[in-house]
C-alpha positions as CSV (number, residue, x, y, z in Angstrom):
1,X,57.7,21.8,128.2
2,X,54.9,24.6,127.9
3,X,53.9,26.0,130.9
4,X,50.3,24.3,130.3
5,X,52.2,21.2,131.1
6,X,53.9,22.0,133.7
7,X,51.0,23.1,135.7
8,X,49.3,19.8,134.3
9,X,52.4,17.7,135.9
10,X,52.1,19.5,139.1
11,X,48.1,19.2,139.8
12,X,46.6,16.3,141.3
13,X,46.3,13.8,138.4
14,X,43.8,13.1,135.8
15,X,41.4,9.7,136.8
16,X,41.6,7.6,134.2
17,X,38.1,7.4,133.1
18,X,38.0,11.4,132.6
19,X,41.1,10.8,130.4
20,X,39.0,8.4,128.2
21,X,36.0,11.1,127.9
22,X,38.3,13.7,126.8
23,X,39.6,11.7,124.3
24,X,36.1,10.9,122.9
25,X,35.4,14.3,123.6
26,X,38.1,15.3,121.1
27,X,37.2,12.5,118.3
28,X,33.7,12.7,118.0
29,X,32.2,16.1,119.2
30,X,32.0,19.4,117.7
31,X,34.1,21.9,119.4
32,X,35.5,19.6,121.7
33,X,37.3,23.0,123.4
34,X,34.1,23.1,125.6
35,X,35.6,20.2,127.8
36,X,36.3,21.3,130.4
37,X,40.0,19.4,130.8
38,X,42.4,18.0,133.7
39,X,43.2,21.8,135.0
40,X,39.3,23.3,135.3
41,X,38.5,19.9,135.9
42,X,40.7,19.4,139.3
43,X,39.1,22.7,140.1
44,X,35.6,22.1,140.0
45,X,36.2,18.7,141.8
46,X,38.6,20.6,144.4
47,X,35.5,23.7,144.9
48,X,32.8,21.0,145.1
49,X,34.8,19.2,148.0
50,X,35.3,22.0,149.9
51,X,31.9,23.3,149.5
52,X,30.3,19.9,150.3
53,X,27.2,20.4,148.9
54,X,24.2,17.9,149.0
55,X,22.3,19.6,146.5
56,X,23.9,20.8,143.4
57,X,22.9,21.8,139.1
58,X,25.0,21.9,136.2
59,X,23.8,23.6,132.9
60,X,25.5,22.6,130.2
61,X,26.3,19.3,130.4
62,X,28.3,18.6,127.2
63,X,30.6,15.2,127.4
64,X,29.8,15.1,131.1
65,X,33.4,15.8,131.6
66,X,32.7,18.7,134.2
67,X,29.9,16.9,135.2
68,X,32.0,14.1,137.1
69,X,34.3,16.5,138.3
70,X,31.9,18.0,140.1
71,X,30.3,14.3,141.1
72,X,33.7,13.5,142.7
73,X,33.4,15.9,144.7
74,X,30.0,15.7,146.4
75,X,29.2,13.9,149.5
76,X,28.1,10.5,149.5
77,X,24.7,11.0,149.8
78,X,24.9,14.4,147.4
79,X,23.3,14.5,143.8
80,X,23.8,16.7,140.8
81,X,21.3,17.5,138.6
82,X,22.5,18.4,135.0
83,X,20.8,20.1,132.6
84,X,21.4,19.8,128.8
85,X,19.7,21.1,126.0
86,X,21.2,18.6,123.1
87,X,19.4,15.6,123.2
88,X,21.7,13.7,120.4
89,X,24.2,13.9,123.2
90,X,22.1,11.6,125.3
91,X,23.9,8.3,124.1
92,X,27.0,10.2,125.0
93,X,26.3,11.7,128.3
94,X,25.2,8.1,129.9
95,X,27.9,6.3,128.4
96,X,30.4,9.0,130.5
97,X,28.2,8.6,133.5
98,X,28.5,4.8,133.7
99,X,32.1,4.7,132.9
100,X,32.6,6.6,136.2
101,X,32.2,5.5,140.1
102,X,30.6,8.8,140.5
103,X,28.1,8.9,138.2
104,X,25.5,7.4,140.4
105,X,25.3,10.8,142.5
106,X,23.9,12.6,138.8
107,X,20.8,12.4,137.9
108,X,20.8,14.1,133.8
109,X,17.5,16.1,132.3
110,X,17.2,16.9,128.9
111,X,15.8,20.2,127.3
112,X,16.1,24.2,127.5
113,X,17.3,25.3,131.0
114,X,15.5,28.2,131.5
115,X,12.4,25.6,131.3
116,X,13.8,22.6,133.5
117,X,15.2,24.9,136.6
118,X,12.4,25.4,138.2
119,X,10.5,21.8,137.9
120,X,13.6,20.6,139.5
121,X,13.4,19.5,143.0
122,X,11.2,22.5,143.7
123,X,11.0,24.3,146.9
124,X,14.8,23.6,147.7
125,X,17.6,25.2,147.4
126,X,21.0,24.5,145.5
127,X,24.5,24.4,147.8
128,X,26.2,24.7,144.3
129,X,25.6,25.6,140.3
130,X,28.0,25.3,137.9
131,X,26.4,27.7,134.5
132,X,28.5,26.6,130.8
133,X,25.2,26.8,128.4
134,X,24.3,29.1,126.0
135,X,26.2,32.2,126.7
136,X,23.2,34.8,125.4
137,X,21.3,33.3,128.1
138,X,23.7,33.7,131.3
139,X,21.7,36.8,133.1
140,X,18.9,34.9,133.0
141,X,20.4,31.8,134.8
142,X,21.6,34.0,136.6
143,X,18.1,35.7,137.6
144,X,16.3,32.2,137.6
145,X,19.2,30.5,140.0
146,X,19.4,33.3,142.7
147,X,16.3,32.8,144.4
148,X,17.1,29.0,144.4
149,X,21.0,29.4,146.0
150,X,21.0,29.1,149.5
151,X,23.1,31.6,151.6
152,X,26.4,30.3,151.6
153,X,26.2,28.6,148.3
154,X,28.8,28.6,145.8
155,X,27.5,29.8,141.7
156,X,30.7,29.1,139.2
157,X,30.2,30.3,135.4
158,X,32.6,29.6,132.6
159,X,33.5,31.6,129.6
160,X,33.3,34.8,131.3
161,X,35.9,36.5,129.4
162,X,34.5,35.0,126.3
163,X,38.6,35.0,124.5
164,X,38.9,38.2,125.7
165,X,36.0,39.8,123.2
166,X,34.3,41.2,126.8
167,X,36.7,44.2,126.2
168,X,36.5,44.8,122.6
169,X,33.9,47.5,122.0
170,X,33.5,46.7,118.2
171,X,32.6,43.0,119.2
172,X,28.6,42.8,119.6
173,X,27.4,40.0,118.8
174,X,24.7,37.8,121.0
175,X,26.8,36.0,123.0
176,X,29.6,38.3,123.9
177,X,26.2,40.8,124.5
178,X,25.3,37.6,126.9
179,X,28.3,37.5,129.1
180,X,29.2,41.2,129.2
181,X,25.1,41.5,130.8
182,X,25.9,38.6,133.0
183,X,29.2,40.2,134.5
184,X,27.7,43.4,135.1
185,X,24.5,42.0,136.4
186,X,26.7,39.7,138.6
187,X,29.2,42.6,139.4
188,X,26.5,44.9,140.3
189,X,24.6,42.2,143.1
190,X,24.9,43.7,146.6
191,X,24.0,40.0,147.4
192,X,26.8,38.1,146.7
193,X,31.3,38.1,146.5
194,X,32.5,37.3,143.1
195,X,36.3,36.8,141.8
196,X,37.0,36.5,138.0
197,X,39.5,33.8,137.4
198,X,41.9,34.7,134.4
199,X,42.0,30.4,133.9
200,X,41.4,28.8,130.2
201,X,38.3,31.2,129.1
202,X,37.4,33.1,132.3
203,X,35.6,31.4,135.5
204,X,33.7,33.1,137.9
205,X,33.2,32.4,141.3
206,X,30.1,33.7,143.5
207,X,29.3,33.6,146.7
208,X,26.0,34.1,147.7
209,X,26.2,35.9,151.3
């Protein structure tokens, strides 16, 4: 047994239907390693519960995987919007939504996120955001989130350690240039708590004070 799956046996359990997207995830999508899988995803669905939000935006939707995680987690009357910017995964993405009880709470837009954020529900803020797009991109989620977080909200990015290339000085290419300007930016906020998880590909939690 590898310790993976030992902490796998010893987490709440996978739901069945998120068993069936990873699955799919792994037979018919390119770098099916993006998913977020039964560890991250217990986490996300774990955070969301205890943050309760009734507002809350994903970018980067992918398989929807991490998507309903987060679903599961909302209140009843809470809604996730999700923002991807592959719209060949639409079939995809809706076939995960209805295959869950939790999809009804997410409501999926299509197209670049830097565009969508603000047309979406404007003039209120987000409890939660969950950032897993394009990593050259992150400080600028970052930027174009912050004003929309409420005090108290909860900000998680993932891939913040980018396999490790954060720390290797001779690695500069766009996206590991991304999520280096995103940690520091994030690092540097008098506005908000922040904890780097050493989980799967880094995950960073922020609290916005």
């Amino acid at each position: 047994m590898t310790l993976e799956e030992y902490i796998d046996s010893h987490i709440s359990g996978e739901p069945e239907e998120l068993q069936a997207i990873d699955r799919r995830t792994q037979l018919y999508l390119l770098n099916p390693r993006m998913c977020s899988g039964h560890l991250q995803g217990r986490l996300l669905a774990l955070l969301t519960r205890m943050q309760a939000p009734r507002r809350a935006i994903e970018l980067g939707t992918y398989s929807a995987y991490s998507t309903l995680c987060i679903a599961e987690g909302l209140p009843e009357q809470g809604v996730l919007h999700t923002l991807e910017a592959n719209d060949e995964l639409e079939d995809f993405i809706t076939r995960s939504l209805a295959s869950s009880p939790h999809g009804a709470k997410v409501v999926p837009h299509y197209g670049k996120a830097l565009e969508l954020i603000d047309s979406i529900e404007p003039g209120r803020e987000f409890d939660l955001a969950f950032v897993d797009a394009n990593k050259r991109e992150y400080a600028d989620y970052y930027r174009a989130l912050k004003p929309r977080m409420r005090r108290g909200g909860l900000m998680i990015a993932d891939n913040t350690l980018w396999d490790g290339h954060v720390i290797e000085p001779d690695n500069n290419d766009s996206q590991t240039r991304g999520i280096r300007e995103f940690n520091d930016l994030v690092a540097n906020d008098p506005d908000v708590e922040t904890v780097i998880l050493p989980m799967r590909d880094g995950l960073t939690l922020i609290y916005f004070k």
